[in-house]
C-alpha positions in Angstrom: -6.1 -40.7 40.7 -3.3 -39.7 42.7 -3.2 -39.8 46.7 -0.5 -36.9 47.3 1.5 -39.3 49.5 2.1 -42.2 47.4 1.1 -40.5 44.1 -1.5 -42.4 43.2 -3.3 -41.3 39.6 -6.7 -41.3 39.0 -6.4 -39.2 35.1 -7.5 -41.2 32.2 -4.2 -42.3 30.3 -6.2 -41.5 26.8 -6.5 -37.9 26.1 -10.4 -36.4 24.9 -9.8 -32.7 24.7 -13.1 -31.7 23.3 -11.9 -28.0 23.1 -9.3 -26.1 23.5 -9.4 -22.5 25.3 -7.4 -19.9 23.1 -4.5 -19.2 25.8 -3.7 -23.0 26.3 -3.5 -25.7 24.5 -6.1 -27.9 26.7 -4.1 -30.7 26.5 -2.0 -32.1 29.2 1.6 -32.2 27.8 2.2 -35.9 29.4 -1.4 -37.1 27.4 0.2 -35.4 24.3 3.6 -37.2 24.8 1.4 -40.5 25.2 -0.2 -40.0 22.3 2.1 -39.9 19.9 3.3 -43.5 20.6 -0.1 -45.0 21.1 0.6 -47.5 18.5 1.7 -51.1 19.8 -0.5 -54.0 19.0 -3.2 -51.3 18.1 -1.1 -50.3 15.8 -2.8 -49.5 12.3 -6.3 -50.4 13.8 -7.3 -47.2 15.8 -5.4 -44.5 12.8 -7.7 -45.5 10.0 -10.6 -44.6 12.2 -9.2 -41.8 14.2 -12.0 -39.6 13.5 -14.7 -41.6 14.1 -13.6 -41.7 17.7 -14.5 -38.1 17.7 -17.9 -37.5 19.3 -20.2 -34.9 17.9 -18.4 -32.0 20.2 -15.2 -32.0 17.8 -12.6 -34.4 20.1 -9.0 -33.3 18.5 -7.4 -36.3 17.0 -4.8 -37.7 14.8 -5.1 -38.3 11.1 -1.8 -40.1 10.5 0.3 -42.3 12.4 3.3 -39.8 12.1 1.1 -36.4 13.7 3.0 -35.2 16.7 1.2 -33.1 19.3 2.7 -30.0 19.8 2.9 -29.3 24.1 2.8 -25.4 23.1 1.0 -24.5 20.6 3.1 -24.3 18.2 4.1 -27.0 15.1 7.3 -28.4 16.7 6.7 -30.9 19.7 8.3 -30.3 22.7 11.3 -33.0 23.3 10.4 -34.1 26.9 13.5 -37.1 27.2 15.9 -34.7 25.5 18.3 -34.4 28.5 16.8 -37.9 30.2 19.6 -40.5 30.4 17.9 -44.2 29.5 19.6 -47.3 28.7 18.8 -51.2 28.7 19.4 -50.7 32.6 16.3 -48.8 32.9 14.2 -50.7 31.0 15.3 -53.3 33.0 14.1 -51.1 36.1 10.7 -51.0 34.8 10.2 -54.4 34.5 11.0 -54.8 37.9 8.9 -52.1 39.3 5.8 -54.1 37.0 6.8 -57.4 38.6 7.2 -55.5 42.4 3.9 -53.0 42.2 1.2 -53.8 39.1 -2.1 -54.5 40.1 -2.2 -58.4 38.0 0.9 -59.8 40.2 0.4 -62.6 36.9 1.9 -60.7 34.3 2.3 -61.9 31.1 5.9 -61.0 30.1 6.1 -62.6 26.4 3.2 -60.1 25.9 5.5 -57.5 27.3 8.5 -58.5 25.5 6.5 -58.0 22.0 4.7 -55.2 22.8 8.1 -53.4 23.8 9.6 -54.7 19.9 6.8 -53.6 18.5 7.2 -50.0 19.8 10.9 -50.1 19.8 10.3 -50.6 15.8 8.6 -47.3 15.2 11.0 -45.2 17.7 12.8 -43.5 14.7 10.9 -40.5 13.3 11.7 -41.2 9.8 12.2 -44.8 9.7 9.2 -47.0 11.0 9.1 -51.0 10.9 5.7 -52.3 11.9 6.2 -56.0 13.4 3.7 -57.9 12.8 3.0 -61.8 12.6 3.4 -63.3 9.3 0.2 -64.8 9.4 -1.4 -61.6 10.2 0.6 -60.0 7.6 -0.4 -62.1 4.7 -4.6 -61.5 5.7 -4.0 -57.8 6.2 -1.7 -56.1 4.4 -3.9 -55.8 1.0 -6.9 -54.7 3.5 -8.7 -51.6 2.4 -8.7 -50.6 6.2 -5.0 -50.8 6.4 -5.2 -47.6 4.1 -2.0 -48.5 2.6 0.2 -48.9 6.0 1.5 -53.0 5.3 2.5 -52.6 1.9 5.7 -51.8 2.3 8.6 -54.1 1.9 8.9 -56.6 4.6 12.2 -57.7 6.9 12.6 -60.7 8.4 14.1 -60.8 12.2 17.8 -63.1 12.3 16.5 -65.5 15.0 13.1 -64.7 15.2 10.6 -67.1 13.7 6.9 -66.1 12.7 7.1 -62.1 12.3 8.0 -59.5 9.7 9.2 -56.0 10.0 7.5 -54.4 7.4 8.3 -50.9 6.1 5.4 -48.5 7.5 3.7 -47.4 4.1 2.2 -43.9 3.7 -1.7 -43.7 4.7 -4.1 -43.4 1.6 -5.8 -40.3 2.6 -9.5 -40.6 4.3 -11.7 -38.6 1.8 -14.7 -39.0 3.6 -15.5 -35.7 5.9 -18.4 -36.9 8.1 -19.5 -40.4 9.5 -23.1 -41.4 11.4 -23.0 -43.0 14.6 -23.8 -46.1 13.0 -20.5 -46.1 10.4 -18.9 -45.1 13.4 -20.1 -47.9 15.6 -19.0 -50.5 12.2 -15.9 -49.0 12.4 -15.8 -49.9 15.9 -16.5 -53.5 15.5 -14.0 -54.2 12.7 -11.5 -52.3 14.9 -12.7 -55.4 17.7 -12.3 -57.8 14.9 -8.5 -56.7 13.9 -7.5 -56.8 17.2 -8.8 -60.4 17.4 -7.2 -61.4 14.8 -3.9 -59.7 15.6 -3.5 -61.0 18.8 -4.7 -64.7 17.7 -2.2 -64.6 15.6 0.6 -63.3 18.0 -0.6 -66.3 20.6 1.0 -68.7 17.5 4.1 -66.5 17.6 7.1 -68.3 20.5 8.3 -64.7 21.3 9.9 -64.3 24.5 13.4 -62.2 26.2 15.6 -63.9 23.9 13.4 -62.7 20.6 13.4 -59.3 22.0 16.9 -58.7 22.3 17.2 -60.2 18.9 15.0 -57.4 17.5 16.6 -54.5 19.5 19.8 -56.0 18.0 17.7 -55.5 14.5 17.0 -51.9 15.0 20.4 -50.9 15.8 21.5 -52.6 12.2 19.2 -51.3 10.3 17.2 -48.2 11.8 21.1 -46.6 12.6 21.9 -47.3 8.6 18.7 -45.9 7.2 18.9 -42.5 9.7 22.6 -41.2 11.2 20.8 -39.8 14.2 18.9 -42.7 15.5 19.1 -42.5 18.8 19.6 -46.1 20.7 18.0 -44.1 23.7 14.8 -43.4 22.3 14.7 -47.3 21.2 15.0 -48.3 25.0 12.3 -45.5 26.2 10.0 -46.8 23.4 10.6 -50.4 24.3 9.7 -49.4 27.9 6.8 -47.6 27.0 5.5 -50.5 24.9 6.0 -53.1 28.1 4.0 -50.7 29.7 1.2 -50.3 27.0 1.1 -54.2 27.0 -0.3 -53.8 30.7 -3.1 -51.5 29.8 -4.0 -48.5 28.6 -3.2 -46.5 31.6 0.4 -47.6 32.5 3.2 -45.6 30.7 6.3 -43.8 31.2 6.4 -40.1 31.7 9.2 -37.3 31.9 9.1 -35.2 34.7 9.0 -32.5 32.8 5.8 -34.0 30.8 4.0 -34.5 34.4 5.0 -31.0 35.5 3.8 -29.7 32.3 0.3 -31.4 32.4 0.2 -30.5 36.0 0.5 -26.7 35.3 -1.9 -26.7 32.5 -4.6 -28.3 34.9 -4.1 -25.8 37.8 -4.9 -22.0 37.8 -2.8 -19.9 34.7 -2.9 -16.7 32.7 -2.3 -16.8 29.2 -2.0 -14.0 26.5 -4.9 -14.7 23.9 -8.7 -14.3 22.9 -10.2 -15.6 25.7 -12.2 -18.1 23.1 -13.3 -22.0 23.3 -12.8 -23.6 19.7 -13.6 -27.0 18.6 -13.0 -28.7 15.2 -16.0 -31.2 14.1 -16.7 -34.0 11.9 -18.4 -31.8 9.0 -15.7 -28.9 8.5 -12.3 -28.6 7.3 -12.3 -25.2 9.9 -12.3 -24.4 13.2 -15.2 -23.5 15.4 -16.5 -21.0 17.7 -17.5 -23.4 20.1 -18.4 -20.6 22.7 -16.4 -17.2 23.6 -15.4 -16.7 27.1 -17.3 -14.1 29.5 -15.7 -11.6 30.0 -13.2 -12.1 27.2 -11.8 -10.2 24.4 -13.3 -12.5 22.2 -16.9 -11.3 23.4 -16.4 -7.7 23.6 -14.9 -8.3 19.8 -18.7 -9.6 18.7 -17.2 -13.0 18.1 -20.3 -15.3 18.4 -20.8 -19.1 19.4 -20.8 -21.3 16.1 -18.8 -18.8 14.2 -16.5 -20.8 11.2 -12.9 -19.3 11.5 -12.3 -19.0 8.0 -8.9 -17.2 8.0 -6.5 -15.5 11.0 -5.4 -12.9 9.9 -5.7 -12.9 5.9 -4.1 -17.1 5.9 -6.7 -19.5 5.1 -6.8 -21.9 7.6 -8.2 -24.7 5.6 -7.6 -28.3 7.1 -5.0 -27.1 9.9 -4.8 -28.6 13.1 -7.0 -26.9 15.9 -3.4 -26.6 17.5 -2.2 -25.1 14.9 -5.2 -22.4 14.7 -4.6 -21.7 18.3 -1.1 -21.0 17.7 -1.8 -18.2 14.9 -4.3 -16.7 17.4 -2.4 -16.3 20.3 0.0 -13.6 20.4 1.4 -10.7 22.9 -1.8 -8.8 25.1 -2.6 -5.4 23.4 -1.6 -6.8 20.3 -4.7 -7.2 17.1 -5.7 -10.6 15.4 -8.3 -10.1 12.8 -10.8 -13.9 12.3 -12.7 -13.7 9.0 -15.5 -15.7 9.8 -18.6 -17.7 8.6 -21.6 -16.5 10.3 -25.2 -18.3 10.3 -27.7 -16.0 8.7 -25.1 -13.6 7.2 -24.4 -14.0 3.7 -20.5 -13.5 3.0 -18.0 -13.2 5.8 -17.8 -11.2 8.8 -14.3 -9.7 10.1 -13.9 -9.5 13.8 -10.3 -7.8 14.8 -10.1 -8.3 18.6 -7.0 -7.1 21.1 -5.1 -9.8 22.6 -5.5 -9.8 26.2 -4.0 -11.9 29.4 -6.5 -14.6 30.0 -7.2 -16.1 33.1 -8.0 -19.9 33.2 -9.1 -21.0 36.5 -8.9 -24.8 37.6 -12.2 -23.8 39.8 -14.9 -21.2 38.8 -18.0 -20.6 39.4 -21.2 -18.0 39.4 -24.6 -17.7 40.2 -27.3 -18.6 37.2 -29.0 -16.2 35.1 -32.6 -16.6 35.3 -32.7 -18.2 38.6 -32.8 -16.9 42.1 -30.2 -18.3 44.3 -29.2 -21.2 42.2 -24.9 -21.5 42.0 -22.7 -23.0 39.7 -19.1 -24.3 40.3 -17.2 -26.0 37.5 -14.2 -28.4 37.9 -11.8 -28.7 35.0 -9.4 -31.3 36.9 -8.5 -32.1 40.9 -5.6 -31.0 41.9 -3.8 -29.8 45.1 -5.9 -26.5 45.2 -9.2 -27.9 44.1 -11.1 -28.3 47.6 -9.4 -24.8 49.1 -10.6 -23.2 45.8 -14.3 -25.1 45.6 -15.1 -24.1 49.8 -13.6 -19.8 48.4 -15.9 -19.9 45.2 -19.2 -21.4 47.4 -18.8 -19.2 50.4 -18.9 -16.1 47.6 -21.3 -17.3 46.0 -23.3 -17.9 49.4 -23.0 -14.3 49.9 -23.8 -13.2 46.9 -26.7 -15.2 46.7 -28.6 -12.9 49.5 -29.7 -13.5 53.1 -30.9 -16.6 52.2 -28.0 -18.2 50.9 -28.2 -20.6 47.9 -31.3 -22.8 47.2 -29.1 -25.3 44.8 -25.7 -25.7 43.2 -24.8 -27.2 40.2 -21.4 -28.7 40.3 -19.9 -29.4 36.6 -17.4 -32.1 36.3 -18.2 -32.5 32.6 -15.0 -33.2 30.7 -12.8 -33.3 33.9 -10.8 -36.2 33.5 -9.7 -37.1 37.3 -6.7 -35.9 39.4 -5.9 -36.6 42.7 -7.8 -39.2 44.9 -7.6 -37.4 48.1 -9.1 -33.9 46.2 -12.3 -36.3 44.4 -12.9 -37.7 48.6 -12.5 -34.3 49.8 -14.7 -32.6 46.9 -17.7 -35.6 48.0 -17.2 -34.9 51.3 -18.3 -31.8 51.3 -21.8 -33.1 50.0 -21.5 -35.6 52.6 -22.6 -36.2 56.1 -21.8 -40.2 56.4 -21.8 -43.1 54.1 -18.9 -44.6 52.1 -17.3 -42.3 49.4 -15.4 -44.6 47.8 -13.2 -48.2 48.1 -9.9 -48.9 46.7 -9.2 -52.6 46.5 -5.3 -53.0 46.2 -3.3 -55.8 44.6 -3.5 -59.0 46.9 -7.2 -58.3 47.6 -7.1 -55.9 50.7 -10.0 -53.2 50.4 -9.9 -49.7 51.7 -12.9 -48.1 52.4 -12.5 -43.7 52.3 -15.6 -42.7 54.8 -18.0 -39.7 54.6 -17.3 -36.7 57.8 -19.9 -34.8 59.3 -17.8 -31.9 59.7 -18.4 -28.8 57.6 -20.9 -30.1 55.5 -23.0 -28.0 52.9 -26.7 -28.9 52.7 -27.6 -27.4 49.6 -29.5 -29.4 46.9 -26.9 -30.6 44.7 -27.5 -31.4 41.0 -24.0 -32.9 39.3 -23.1 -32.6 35.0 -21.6 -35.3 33.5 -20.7 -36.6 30.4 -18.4 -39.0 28.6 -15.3 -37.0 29.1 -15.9 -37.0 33.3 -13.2 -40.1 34.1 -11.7 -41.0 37.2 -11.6 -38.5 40.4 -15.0 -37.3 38.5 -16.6 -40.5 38.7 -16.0 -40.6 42.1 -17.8 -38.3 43.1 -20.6 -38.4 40.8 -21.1 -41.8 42.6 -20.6 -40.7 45.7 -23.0 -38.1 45.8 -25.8 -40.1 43.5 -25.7 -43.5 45.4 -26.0 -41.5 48.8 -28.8 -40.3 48.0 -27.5 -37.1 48.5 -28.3 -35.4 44.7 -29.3 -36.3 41.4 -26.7 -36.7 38.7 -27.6 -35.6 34.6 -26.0 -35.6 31.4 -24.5 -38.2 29.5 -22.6 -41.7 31.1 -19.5 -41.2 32.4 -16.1 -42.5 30.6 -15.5 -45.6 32.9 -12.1 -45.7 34.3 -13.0 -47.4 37.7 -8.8 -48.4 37.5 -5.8 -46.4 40.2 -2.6 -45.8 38.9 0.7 -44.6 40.9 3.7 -42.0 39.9 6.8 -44.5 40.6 9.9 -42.7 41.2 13.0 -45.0 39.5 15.8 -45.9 41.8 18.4 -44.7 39.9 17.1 -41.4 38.3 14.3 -38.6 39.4 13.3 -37.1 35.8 10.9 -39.5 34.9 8.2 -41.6 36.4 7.0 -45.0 36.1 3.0 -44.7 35.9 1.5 -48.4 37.0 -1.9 -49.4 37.9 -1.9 -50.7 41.1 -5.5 -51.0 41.9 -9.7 -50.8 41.3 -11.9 -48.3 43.0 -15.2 -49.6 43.4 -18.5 -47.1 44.3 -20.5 -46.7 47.8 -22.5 -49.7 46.9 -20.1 -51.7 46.0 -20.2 -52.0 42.4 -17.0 -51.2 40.4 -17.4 -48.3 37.9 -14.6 -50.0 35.6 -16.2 -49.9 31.6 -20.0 -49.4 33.1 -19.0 -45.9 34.4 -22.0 -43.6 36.3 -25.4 -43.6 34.1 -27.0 -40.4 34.5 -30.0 -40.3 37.1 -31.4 -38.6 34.2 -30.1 -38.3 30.4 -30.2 -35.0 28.9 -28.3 -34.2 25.4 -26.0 -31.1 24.8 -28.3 -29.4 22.7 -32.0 -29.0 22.9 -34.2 -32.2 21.5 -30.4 -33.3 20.3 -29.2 -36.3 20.2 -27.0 -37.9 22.9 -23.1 -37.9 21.0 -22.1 -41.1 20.5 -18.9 -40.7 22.7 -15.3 -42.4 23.6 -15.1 -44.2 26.7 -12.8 -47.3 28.5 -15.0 -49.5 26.3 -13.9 -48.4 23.1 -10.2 -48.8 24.2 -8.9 -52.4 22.4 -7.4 -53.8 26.2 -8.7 -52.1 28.9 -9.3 -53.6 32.2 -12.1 -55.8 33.0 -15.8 -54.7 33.8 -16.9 -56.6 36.9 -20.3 -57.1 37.1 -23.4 -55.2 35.3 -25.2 -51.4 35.0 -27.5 -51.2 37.8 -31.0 -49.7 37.0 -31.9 -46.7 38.6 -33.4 -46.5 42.1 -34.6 -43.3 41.6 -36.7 -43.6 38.9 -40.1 -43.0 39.9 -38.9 -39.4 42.2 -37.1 -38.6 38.8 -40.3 -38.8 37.0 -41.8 -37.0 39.1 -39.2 -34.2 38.5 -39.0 -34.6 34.8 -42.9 -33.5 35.1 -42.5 -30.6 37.2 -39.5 -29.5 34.9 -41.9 -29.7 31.8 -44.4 -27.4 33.4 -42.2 -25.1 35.1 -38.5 -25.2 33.7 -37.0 -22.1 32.1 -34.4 -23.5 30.3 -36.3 -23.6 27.1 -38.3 -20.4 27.4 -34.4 -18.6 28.0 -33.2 -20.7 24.8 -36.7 -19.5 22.8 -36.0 -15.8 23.5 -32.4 -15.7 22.3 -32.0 -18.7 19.5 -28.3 -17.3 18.6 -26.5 -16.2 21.5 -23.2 -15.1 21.9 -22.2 -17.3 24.5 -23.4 -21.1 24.1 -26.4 -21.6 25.3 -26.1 -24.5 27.8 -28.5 -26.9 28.1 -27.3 -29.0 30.3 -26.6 -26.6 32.7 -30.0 -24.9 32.3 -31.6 -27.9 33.0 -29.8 -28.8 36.2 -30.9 -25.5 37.2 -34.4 -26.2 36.7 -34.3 -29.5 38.0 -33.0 -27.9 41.8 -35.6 -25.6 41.3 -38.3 -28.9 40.8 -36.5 -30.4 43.9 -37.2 -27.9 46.5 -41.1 -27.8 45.4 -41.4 -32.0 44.2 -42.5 -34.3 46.9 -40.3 -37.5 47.6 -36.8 -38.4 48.2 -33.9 -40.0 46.4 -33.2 -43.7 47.3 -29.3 -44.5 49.3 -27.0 -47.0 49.3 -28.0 -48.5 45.9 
């Protein structure tokens, strides 16, 4: 989260694009930057299983420890610290600033020393050392789920007692294409038991400022011999990075022009393209129609949900990278791609040429829902500075174009919507919201701040809220907010968990990057903190019709996040739900729409559907939802 004053962050530090919209990448350029460092002391544990991260929607991730995001679309990645100046002084800065502003004021700096050696070791494109302990070296490196990456030849450290630098082997390729929940959830487990075992054996380790140096002397020896243009800098911004990482999962380093970048991609932009949502799951070495835009090229083409891109343009695209695909899609408006696709119930494949057009992707849409009189719909990709501005535009349209009347319900979608600013998610609740505590933010040294509920301008709607695993942060805010109020019902799928506030740092010396620290825990209106347990649905409803619930990737799954405090409460409201739940079954549309048109262009959504119905249950269902849980 980020309060616009002090910069505070409230954006999960992991990236889950699900899909990426043909026009932009989907990706925010300072996740992509993170991403390909995430290594450190999970290093080796969460590459193996990259994929089985990936829920059933198709999350993009990394086969390889050497896969660098592209910021634009294309196969090069975008060299945010080209022009940054960073030395052993800066490092130094960010120490400081951990010891001055992190929310733990106990930090654990031989942690931070190795962490920051460990990622200063693989800061050379074409040279990597993994440091490891010895003792973890000798029970691992043989390991099956290594895949290959220990069994190069190991280095000892002048001065250094207990660790190797071992030369990062190639990855035996993962042959297996799909994985059930339940290899997925072993795979989870023995990532848990690795990290056990690694940091047991780093707690035998003596490792400290005098250790580190020694290994930073180590890379410029031997990483400047093995490559001419190592770069000494990129050591020091790797080694700060690490420090960072050693924190938790949501403290890093970030270029200005990273944060400016993932900034622009969340707020409103045009882009030249398709207008198309793709995904790439589990089960296929190509990329999927996950759902064509309204509106779009890609719809007036024919393209069809669930399509198989099979080639762009006469290439096969076998086994690329969805950013990749996108790439060879885009192109100049009023300009022809031709996708040669796989189409269920067509035997062969089907070409679709479609005309490039400008695309316009909108941090805040919305519309009124088919099949339902006077229900709305407003979706939140991300909360910026615009977000509330543009949500109170989009409902007052939609007010009017819902008739004299105005609307009977509004379904607000902050599936996928990973957070933003901290004043946007209060100012988004409080428009739901006539009193009651939106949200507390307990800072460092125990003071708790406590962000109150105005009766001013206040829409009284019936409000139904979408969320999933990818809603983190702002989103959980005010998911809780409006649930534990009492003030509507929330459905989907549980939220990601990241119940943690982190801070843009502006360095003393330098303004082109930032030092991102958490500095604090947000806790819901009834006091419980949302940190691993995240918001459980009011009630659970799967993507797909009698689906199953995707397994997911939340704060939980990460090898050192912060803390849960407490437990999941139960739900208060679950004898009114029921009552809903029956009224739906008798009188919800949502499957009846689905039955007539099985195979529709656009994705059918479920979820959505069924939010619809439930507001429509609501105004007719006797009862009320319980506050202040």
């Amino acid at each position: 989260m980020i309060r616009d004053d002090k910069k505070l962050l409230l954006r999960m530090g992991v990236s889950l694009l699900v899909a990426m919209v043909l026009g932009s990448c989907g990706i925010g350029a300072a996740d992509a930057e993170s991403n390909a460092s995430l290594i450190g002391e999970e290093l080796a544990s969460s590459q193996p299983y990259a994929l089985f991260a990936a829920n059933r929607e198709g999350l993009a991730t990394s086969g390889s420890l050497d896969l660098k995001l592209a910021a634009d679309d294309s196969d090069e990645p975008k060299d945010y610290w080209g022009s940054v100046r960073f030395t052993r002084t800066n490092f130094d800065e960010v120490r400081r600033f951990v010891q001055m502003h992190y929310i733990d004021p106990n930090v654990d700096e031989r942690h931070g020393y190795r962490q920051a050696a460990v990622f200063a070791l693989q800061s050379d494109e074409k040279y990597r050392l993994v440091l490891v302990p010895k003792g973890f070296h000798k029970a691992r490196k043989d390991h099956k789920d290594e895949r290959g990456l220990l069994k190069g030849k190991a280095h000892t450290i002048p001065g250094v007692a207990g660790v190797v630098a071992v030369e990062e082997g190639k990855l035996e390729e993962d042959k297996k294409k799909r994985y059930s929940d339940d290899e997925i959830r072993d795979a989870r487990n023995r990532r848990k038991a690795r990290w056990k075992l690694l940091t047991d054996e780093w707690k035998k380790v003596r490792f400290g400022l005098k250790e580190f140096e020694r290994v930073m002397d180590f890379a410029r020896l031997n990483l400047g011999k093995k490559n001419p243009k190592w770069s000494e800098k990129r050591a020091w911004i790797s080694a700060s990075r690490g420090f960072l990482f050693s924190l938790d999962h949501h403290s890093d380093l970030i270029s200005k022009a990273a944060w400016d970048d993932s900034v622009a991609e969340t707020t409103d932009a045009s882009f030249e393209g398709i207008g198309a949502i793709l995904t790439r799951r589990q089960d296929s070495d190509y990329t999927i129609v996950e759902s064509p835009i309204e509106g779009q090229p890609a719809v007036k083409a024919g393209l069809r949900a669930g399509d198989i891109i099979m080639k762009v343009d006469g290439v096969d695209i076998r086994n690329w990278l969805l950013n990749k695909v996108v790439g060879k899609i885009r192109g100049k408006k009023a300009t022809k791609v031709v996708l040669t696709v796989s189409r269920e119930g067509t035997s062969g494949t089907v070409e679709v040429p479609i005309i490039r057009a400008r695309i316009d992707i909108k941090n805040v849409s919305g519309r009124l829902v088919s099949g339902h009189n006077g229900i709305g719909y407003i979706k939140l990709t991300g909360f910026v500075s615009t977000t509330t501005s543009e949500m109170v535009r989009i409902f007052n349209e939609l007010q009017k174009k819902a008739g004299s009347k105005g609307l009977k319900g509004l379904v607000l979608d902050l599936r996928r919507n990973s957070g933003g600013l901290l004043n946007q998610g209060i100012q988004v609740a409080d428009r739901f919201l006539n009193d009651g505590i939106i949200v507390s933010v307990k800072q460092r040294g125990g003071s708790m701040e406590h962000e109150r509920a105005t009766s001013s301008d206040t829409w009284k709607v019936p409000v139904v809220v979408l969320v999933n695993d990818g809603a983190a942060s702002a989103s959980e805010i005010v998911a809780s907010a409006i649930q534990e109020n009492g003030r509507g019902l929330v459905i989907g799928d549980r939220t990601f968990g990241k119940a943690s506030v982190q801070t843009l740092f502006n360095p003393f010396m330098q303004d082109d990057y930032y030092i991102k620290l958490t500095v604090a825990r947000y806790y819901s209106p009834s006091g419980r903190t949302l940190q691993v347990h995240g918001v459980t649905p009011d009630m659970l409803v799967p993507p797909e019709i009698d689906g199953e619930m995707p397994l997911g990737f939340r704060e939980e799954d990460l090898s050192h996040h912060l803390s849960a405090i407490g437990g999941r409460e139960n739900n208060p409201n679950k004898k009114y739900v029921a009552r809903i739940e029956t009224c739906v079954q008798k009188a919800g549309k949502a499957r009846g729409i689905h039955k007539n048109n099985p195979n529709p262009a656009i994705k059918f959504d479920y979820q959505l559907m069924y939010g619809a119905d439930v507001l429509a249950c609501m105004r007719t269902t006797p009862g009320r939802m319980v506050k202040d849980r």
